[in-house]
ZAVO-29456 format. One line per field, with one value per residue (C-alpha): residue number from 0; residue in three letters; x, y, z. Coordinates in Angstrom, 2 decimals. Each point is the difference from the previous one (the first is absolute). Layout:
N
k c(NUM;...)
r c(ALA;...)
u c(X;...)
v c(Y;...)
w c(Z;...)
end
This chain:
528
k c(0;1;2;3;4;5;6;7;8;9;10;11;12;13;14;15;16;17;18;19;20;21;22;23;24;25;26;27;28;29;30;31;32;33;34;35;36;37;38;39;40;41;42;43;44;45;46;47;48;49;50;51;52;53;54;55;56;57;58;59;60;61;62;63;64;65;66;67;68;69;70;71;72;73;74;75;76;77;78;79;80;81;82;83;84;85;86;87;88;89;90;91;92;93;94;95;96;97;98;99;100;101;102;103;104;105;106;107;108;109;110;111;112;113;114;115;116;117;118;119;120;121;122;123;124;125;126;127;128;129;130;131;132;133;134;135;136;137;138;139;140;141;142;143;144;145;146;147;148;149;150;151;152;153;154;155;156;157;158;159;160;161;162;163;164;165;166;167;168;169;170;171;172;173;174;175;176;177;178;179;180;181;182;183;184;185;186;187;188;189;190;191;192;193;194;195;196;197;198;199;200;201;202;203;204;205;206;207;208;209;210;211;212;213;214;215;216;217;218;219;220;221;222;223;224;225;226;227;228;229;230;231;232;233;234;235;236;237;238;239;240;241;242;243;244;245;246;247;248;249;250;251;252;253;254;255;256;257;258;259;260;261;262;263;264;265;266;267;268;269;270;271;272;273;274;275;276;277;278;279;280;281;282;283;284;285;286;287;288;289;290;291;292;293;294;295;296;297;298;299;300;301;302;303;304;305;306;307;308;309;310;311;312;313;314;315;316;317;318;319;320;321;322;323;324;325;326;327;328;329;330;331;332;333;334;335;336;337;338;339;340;341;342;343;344;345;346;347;348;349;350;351;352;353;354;355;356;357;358;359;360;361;362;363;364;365;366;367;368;369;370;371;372;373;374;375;376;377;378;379;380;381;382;383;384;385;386;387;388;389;390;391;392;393;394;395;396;397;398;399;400;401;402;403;404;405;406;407;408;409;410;411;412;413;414;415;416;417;418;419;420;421;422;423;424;425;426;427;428;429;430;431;432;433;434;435;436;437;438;439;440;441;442;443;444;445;446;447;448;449;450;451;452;453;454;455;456;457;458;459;460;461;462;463;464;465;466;467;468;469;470;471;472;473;474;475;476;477;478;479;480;481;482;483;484;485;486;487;488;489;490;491;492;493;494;495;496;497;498;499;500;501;502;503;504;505;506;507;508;509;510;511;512;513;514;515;516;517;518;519;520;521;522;523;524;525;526;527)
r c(UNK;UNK;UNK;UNK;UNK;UNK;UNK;UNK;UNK;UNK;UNK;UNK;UNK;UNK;UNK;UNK;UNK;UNK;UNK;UNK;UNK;UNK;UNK;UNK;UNK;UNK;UNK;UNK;UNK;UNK;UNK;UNK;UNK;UNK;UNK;UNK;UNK;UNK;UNK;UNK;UNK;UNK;UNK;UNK;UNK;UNK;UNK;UNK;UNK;UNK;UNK;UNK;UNK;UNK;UNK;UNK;UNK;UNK;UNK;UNK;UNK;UNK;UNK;UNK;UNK;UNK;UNK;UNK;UNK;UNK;UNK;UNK;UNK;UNK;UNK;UNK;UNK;UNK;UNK;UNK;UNK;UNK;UNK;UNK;UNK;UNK;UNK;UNK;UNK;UNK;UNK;UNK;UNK;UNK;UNK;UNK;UNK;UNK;UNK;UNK;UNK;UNK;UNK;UNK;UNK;UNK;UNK;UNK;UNK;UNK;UNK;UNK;UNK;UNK;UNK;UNK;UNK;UNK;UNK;UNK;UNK;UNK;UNK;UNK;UNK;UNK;UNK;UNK;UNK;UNK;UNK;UNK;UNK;UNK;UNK;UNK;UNK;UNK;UNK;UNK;UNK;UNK;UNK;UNK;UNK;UNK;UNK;UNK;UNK;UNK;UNK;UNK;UNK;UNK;UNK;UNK;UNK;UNK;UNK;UNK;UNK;UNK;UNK;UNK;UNK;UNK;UNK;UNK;UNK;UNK;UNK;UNK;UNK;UNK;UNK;UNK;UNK;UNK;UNK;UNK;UNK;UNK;UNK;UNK;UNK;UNK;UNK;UNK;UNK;UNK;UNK;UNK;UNK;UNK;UNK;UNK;UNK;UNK;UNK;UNK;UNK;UNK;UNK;UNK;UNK;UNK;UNK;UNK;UNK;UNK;UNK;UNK;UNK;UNK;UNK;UNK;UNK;UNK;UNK;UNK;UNK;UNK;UNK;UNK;UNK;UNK;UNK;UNK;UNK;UNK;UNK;UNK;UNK;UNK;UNK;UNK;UNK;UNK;UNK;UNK;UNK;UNK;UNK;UNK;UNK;UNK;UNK;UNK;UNK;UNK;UNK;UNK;UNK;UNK;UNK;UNK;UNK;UNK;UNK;UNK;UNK;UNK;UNK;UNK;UNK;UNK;UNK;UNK;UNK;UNK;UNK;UNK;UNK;UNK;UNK;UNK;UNK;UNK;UNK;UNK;UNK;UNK;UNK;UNK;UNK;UNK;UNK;UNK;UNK;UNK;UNK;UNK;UNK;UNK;UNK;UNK;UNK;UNK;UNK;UNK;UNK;UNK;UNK;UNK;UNK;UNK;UNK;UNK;UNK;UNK;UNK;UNK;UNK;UNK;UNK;UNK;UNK;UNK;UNK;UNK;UNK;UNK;UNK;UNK;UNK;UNK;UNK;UNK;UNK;UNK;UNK;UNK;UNK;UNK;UNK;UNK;UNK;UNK;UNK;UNK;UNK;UNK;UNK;UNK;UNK;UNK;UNK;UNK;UNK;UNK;UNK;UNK;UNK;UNK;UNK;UNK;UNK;UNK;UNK;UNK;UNK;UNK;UNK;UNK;UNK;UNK;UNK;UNK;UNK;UNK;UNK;UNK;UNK;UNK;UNK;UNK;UNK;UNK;UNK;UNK;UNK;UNK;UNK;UNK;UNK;UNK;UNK;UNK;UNK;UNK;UNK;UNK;UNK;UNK;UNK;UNK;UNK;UNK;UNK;UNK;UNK;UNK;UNK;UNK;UNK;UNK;UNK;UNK;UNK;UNK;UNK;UNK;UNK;UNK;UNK;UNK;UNK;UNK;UNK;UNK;UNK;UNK;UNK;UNK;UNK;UNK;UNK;UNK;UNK;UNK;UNK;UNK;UNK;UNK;UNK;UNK;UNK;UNK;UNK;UNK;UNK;UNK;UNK;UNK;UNK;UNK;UNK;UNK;UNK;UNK;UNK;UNK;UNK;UNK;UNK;UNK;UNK;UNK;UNK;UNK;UNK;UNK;UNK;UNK;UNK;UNK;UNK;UNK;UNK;UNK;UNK;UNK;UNK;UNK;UNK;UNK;UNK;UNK;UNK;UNK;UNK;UNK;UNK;UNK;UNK;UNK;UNK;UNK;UNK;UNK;UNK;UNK;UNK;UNK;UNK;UNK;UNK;UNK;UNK;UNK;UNK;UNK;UNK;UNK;UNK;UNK;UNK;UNK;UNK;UNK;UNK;UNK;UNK;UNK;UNK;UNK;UNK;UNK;UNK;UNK;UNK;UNK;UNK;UNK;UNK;UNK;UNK;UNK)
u c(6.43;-0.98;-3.21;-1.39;1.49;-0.15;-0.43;-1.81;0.85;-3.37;-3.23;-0.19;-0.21;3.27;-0.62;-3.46;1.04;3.10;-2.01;-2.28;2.94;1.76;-3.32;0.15;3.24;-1.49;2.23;-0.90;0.08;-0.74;-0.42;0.54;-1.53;1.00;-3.93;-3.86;-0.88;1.73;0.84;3.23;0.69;-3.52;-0.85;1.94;-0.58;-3.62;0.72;-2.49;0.27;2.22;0.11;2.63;1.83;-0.40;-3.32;-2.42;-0.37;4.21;0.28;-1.68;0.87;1.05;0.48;-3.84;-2.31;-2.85;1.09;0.60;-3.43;-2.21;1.34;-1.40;2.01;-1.93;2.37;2.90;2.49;-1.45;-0.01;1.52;-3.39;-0.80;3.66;-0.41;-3.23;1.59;2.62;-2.40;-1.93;3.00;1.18;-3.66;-0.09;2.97;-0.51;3.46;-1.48;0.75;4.36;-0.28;0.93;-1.15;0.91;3.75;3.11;3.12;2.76;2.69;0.72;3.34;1.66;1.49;1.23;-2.76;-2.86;-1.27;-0.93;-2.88;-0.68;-3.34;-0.79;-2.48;2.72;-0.70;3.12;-0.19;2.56;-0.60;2.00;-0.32;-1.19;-1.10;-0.56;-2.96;0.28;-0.67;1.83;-1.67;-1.05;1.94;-0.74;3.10;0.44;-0.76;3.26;-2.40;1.38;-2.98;-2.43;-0.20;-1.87;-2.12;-3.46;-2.69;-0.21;2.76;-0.73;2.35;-1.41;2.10;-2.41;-2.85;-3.15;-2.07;-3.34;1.10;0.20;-2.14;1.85;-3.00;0.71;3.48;3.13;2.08;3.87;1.32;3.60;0.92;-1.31;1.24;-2.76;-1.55;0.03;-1.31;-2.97;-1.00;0.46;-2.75;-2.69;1.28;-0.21;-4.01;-0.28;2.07;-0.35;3.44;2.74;3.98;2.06;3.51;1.79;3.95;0.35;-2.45;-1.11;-0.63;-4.22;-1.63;-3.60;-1.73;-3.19;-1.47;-3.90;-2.23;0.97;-2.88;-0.89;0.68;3.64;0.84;-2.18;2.20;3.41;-1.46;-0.21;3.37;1.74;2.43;1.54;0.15;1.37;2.89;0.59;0.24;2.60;2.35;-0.44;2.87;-2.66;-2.29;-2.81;-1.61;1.09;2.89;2.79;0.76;3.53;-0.33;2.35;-1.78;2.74;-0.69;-2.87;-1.27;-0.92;-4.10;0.47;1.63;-3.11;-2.94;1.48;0.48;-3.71;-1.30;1.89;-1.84;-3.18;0.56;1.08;2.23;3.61;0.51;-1.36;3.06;2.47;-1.07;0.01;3.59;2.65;2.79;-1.61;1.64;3.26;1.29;-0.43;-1.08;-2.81;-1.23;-0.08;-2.72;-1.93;0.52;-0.81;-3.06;-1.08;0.92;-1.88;-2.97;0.14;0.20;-2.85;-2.18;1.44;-0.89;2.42;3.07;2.37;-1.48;-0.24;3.93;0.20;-2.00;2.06;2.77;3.62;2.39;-0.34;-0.91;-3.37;-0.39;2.58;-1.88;-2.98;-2.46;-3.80;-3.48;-2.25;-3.71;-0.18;3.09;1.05;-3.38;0.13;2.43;-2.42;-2.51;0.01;0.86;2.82;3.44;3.32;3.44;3.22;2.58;2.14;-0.13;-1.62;1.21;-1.57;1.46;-1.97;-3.61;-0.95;-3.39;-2.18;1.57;2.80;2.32;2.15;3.12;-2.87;-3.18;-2.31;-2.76;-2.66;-1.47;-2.71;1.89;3.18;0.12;3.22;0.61;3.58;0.30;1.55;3.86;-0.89;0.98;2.83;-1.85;-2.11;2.58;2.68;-3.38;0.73;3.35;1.09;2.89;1.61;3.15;1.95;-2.69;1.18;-2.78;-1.65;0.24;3.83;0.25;-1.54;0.87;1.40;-2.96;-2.17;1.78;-1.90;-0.46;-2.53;-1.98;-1.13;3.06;3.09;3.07;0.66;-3.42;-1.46;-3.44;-1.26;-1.65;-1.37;-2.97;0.66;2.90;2.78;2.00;-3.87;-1.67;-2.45;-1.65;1.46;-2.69;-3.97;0.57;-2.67;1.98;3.43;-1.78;-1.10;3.18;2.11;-2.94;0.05;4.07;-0.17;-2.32;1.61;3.44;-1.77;-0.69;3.30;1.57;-1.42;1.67;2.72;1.91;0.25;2.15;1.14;3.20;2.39;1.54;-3.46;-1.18;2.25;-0.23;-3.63;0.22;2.70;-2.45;-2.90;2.07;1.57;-2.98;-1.79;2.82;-0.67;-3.49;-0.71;-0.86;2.96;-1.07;-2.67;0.38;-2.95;-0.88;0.90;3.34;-0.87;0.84;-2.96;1.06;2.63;3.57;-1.23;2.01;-0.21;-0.61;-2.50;-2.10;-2.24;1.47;-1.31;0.78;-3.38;-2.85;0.60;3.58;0.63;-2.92;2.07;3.59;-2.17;-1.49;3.42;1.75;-2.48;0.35;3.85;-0.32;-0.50;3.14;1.33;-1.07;1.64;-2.53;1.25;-1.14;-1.73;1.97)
v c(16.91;-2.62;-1.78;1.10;2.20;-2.52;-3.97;-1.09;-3.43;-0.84;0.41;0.00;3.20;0.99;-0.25;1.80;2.81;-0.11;0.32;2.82;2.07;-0.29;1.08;2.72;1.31;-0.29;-3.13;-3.11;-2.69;-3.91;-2.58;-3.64;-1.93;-4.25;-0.74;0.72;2.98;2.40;-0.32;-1.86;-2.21;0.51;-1.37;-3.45;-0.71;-0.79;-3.19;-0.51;2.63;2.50;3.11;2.85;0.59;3.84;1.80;0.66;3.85;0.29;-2.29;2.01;2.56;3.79;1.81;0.75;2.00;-1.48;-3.27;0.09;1.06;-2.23;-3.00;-2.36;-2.32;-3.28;-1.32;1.16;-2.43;-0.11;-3.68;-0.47;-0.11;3.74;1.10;-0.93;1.78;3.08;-0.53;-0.41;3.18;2.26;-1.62;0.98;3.10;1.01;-1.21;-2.08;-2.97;1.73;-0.19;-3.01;-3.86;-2.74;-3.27;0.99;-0.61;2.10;-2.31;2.61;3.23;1.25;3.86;0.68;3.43;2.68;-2.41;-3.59;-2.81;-1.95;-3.46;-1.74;-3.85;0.64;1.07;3.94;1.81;4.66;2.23;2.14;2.83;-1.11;-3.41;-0.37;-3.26;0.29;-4.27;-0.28;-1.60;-3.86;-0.18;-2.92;-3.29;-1.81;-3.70;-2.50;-1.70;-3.72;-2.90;-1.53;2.95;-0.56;-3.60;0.40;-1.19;2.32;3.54;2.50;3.45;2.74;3.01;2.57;-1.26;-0.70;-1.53;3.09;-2.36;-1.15;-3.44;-1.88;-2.20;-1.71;-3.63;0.36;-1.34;3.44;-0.03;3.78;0.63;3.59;1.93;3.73;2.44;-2.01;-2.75;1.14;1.83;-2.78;-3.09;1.14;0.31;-2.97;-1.94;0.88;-1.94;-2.84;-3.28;-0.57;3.31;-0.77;3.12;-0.75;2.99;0.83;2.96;0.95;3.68;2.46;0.30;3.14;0.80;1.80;0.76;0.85;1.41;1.23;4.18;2.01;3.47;2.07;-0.98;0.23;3.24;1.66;-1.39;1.67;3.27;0.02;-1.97;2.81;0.00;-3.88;-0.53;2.36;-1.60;-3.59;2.03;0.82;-3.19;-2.69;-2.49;2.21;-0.80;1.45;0.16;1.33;-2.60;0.14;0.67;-2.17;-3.02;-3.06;-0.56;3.08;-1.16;-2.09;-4.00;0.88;3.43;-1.77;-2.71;2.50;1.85;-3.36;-0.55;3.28;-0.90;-3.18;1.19;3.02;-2.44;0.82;0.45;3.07;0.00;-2.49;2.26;2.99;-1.24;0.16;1.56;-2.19;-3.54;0.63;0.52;-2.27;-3.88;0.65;2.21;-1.81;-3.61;1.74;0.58;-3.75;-1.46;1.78;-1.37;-3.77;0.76;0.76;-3.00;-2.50;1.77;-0.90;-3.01;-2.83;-2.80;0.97;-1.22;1.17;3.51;-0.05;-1.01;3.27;2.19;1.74;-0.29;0.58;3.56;2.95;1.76;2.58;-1.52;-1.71;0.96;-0.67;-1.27;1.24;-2.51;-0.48;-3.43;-1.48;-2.09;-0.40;-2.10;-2.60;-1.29;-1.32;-3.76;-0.04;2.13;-1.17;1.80;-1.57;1.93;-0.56;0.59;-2.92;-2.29;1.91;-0.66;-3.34;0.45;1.00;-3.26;-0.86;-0.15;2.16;1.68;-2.43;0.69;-1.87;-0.99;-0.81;0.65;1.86;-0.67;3.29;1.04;3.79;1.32;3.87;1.78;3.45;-0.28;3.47;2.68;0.66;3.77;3.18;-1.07;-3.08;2.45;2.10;-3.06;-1.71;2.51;0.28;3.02;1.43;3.89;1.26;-1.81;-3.14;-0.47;-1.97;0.74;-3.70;0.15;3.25;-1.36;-3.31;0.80;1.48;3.20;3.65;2.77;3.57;0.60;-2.61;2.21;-0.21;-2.35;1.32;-1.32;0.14;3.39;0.74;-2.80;0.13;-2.34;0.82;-1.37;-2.08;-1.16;2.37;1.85;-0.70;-2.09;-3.06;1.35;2.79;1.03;-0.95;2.77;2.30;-0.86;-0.43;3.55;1.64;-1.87;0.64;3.68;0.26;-1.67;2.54;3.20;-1.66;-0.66;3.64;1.69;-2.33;2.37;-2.51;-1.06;-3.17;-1.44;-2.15;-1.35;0.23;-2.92;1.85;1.54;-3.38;-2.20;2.47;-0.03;-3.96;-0.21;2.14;-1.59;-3.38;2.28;0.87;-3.43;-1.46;2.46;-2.18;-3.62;-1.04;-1.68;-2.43;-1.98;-1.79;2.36;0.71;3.37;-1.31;-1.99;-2.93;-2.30;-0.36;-2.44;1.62;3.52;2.39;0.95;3.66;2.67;0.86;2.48;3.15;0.00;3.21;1.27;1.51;3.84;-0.16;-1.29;2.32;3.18;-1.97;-0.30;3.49;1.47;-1.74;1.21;3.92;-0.53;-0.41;-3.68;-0.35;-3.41;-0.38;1.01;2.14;0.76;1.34;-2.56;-0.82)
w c(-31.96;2.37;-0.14;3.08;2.66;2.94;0.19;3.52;1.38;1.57;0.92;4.16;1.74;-0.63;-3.99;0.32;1.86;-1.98;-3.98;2.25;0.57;-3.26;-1.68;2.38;-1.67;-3.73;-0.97;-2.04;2.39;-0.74;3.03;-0.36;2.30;0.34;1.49;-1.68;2.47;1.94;4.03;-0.27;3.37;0.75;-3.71;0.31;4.02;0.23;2.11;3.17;2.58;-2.14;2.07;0.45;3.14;-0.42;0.83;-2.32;1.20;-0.81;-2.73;-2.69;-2.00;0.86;-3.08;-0.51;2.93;-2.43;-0.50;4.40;0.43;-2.71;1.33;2.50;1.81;1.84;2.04;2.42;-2.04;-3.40;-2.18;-3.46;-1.75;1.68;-0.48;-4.09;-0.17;1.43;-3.11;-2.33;1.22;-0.06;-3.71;-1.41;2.17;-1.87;-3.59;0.91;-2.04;-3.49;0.33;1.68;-2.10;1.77;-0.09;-1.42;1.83;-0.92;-0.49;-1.11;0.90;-1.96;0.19;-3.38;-0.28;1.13;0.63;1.13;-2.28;1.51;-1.44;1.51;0.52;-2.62;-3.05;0.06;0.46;0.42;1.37;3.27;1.20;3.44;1.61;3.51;1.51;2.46;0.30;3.20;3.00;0.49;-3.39;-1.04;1.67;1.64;-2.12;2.15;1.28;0.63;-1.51;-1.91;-0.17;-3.14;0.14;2.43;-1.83;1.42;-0.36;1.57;0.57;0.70;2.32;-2.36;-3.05;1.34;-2.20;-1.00;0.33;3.39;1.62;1.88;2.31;1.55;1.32;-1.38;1.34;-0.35;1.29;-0.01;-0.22;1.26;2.97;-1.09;-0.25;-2.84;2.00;3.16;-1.36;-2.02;2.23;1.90;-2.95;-1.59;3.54;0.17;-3.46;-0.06;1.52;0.91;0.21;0.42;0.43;-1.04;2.25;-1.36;2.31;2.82;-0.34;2.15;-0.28;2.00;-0.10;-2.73;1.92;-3.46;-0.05;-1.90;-0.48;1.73;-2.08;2.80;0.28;-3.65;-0.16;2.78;-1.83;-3.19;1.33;1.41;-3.01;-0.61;3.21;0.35;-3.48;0.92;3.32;-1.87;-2.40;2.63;2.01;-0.14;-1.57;-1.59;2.24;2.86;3.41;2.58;0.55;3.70;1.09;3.27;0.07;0.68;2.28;2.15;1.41;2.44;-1.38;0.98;-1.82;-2.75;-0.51;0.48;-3.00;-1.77;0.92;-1.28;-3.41;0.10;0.37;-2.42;-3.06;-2.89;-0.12;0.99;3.18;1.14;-2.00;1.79;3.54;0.75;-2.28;0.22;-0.80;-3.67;1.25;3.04;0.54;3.74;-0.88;-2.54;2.08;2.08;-2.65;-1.73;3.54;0.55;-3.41;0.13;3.65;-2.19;-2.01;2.61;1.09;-2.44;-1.67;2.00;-1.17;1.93;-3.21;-2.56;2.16;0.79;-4.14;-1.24;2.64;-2.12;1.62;-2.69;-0.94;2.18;-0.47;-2.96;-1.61;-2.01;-1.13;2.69;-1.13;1.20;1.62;-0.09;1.48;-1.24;2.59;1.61;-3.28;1.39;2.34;-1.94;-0.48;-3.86;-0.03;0.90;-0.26;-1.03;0.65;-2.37;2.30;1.30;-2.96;-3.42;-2.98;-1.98;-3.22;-1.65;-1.14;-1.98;2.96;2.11;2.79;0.81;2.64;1.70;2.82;-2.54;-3.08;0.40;-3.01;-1.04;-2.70;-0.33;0.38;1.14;-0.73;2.29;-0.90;-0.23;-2.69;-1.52;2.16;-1.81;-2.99;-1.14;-2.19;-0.90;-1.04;-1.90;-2.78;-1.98;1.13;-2.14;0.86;-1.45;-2.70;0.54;3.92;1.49;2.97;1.67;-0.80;1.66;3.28;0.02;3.37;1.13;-1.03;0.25;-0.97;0.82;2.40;-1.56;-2.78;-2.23;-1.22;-1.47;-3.20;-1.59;-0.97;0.27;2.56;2.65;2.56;2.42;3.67;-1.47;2.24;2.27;0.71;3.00;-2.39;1.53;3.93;-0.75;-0.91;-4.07;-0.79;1.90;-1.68;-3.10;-0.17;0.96;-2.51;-2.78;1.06;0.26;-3.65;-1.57;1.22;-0.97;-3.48;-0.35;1.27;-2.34;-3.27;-2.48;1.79;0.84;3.60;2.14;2.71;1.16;0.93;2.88;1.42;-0.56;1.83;2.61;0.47;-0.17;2.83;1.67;-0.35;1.50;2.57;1.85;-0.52;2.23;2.82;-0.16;0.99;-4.03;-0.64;2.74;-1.88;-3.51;-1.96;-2.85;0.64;-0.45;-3.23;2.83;-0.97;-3.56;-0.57;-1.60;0.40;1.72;3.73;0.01;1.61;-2.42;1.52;1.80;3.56;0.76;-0.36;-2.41;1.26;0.45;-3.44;-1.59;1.57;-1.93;-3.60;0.57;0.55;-2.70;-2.18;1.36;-1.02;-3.71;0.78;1.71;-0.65;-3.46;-3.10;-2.52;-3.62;-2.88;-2.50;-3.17)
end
């Protein structure tokens, strides 16, 4: 018999909800969790400004009408410290705390017969029936490909691990490297600190407003009493999140039609008002340069150095393709006196030396070096562990071409795994919570039909589902840009999709059916 029933792979949402379920089926469960508390991403990323891109009022959990309700939300886009106490509050709320080893990374993760052998970081090795990974998707920070890094004398910092206590940057010389969404929502904080700020910009981003405020009780008091129907709109939606995507081409219209719908997007903030103004800005170059233009408009609009403008306007990948940032004063930032930009682009970055950036135009002496260099996105966590299935195959043999999975959830060759919002799900194109939740819940009913028996994926329906999952990712514009949703910002790792982009409901209705079939796709037998 098997130590414990199931082994959990962290302690983020996806692990919490994960342990709450299994207890929910009467199995032993044990989580292992790599940090000192639960939350996950929102555990490691405390850097200045860190804030999710998904509403606070959507970006919350669905599975309790209690939980919903007790709740209260401050802000329209809630920031990492709020986001980790809402973690906290649902591991207490729960009694998660009590299956949960902190502070322990699993290092190997073997199937030997009927079962899993775990070995930690920390020595202890158990056996599992099943092990899911619930990992996360930008929980592994990319290594920094800067000759030098290493010497550089004063303190570096990456976003991704973040000082617990903070850092005070006052009449620092600070260069940051990086202006993702770490980047651009902490440039700004760290800009009203220090007393000199170079931005060292690879790749210029596409940056909308946030138009984040403070969350007033009557709005979240009327989304409260409708939660039901909103959750199951988000559920059906192609991102998991509220709203209608318009089926208007933005090339349909006339150009002053066209801008006062880019406008209203402006002024509404977040992504998904841009997403939802015209349908095909996804899918064709044209409609998407209208949408790119009207942006870079907006930038020379408010930046007032005409280079350094033209430098933070992104012209070498389409918008949405990769993943765009909220603002909330970003490039106002650019205008103050102390802050410069330097596109490496033009100037790339010789060495880290001692005292500072040097690059082929000059040094620049700095007291701190900020690293937003970004994550190896959703197999870095998975490949961190020695992964071994059927007759000791390992996992990062098996996609050394890229990841192939079925439907994200399972891989053929090793029994008994699962992965929550791994590749070929929509994942990171999606609302996490929302993904999160219908992987968790697919899981547990799987867990319970199963009644003692084996599961698997199988190589055909797998290869299948990954040709699909690459078929209708071409019909979009993603293969245009050199993302990390390709694994393109890590050096030697494959080019591949690794979301599926065709949508949150569409792909719920494929799991639900597969499911309804026997689990069509995988192979079940009878446990020796």
């Amino acid at each position: 018999m098997a130590d414990t029933d199931v082994v959990i792979v962290g302690a983020g949402f996806a692990g919490l909800y994960q342990l709450h379920r299994v207890r929910g089926l009467g199995l032993r469960a044990r989580v292992f969790e790599a940090g000192s508390g639960v939350g996950g991403t929102w555990y490691w990323n405390r850097y200045p400004g860190a804030r999710c891109d998904v509403e606070s009022l959507e970006y919350s959990f669905s599975f309790s009408p209690e939980l919903e309700q007790e709740w209260e939300w401050t802000e329209r886009y809630p920031a990492q410290p709020e986001i980790l106490r809402y973690a906290e509050h649902v591991a207490d709320r729960f009694d998660l705390r009590r299956d949960i080893t902190f502070d322990t990374r699993v290092t190997h993760a073997t199937w030997r017969d009927d079962h899993w052998e775990i070995r930690t970081g920390g020595g202890e090795e158990l056996t599992a029936t099943y092990c899911i990974f619930a990992t996360g998707c930008l929980s592994v920070p990319k290594e920094p490909d800067l000759p030098g890094v290493e010497s550089f004398a004063g303190p570096t910092y990456f976003t991704s691990r973040w000082p617990h206590e903070g850092v005070d940057f006052t009449g620092r010389r600070v260069a940051v490297i990086g202006t993702g969404s770490s980047g651009v929502q902490s440039i700004p904080v760290i800009a009203g600190q220090a007393a000199a700020l170079t931005v060292y910009q690879r790749t210029a981003n596409y940056v909308v407003p946030a138009r984040n405020a403070p969350l007033d009780a009557a709005t979240q008091d009327a989304r409260k009493a409708e939660y039901p129907t909103y959750r199951k709109l988000a559920r059906e939606s192609l991102a998991g999140l509220l709203g209608t995507p318009s089926e208007v081409s933005a090339l349909s219209v006339t150009p002053e039609e066209r801008t006062a719908a880019f406008d209203q997007a402006w002024e509404r903030g977040g992504l998904g008002s841009f997403r939802q103004s015209f349908g095909d800005l996804g899918l064709t170059l044209e409609a998407n340069d209208t949408v790119a233009e009207y942006i870079r408009g907006r930038i020379r609009g408010i930046v007032a150095d005409p280079e350094t403008a033209d430098a933070l306007g992104p012209k070498d990948h389409p918008f949405g393709t990769k993943r765009p940032c909220l603002d909330t004063g970003y490039f106002e930032t650019y205008n103050l006196p102390h802050v410069r930009l330097v596109d490496l682009r033009k100037t790339p970055i010789v060495a880290i030396e001692p005292t500072g950036v040097r690059t082929t135009d000059e040094l620049v002496e700095v007291d701190d070096l900020v690293l937003a260099t970004g994550f190896d996105a959703m197999t870095g966590a998975l490949l961190a562990v020695d992964v071994r299935g059927r007759d000791g195959v390992r996992l990062r043999d098996v996609w050394a071409e890229g990841p192939s999975t079925y439907l994200g959830l399972g891989i053929a060759g090793f029994p008994n795994l699962f992965t929550i919002t791994g590749p070929g799900s929509p994942s990171v194109l999606s609302n996490m919570l929302v993904s999160i939740e219908q992987h968790v819940d697919w899981i547990t009913d799987c867990l319970a039909a199963l009644a003692g028996r084996t599961i698997e994926a199988d190589e055909q329906a797998q290869e299948r589902w990954t040709a699909h999952v690459a078929e209708v990712g071409a019909q979009t514009l993603m293969h245009h840009a050199n993302s990390w949703y390709l694994g393109a910002n890590v050096p030697g790792k494959p080019r591949v999709l690794l979301p599926y982009v065709g949508g949150v409901g569409p792909y719920r209705q494929i799991c639900d059916d597969v499911a309804a079939k026997g689990y069509e796709g995988f192979r079940l037998t009878e446990t020796a």
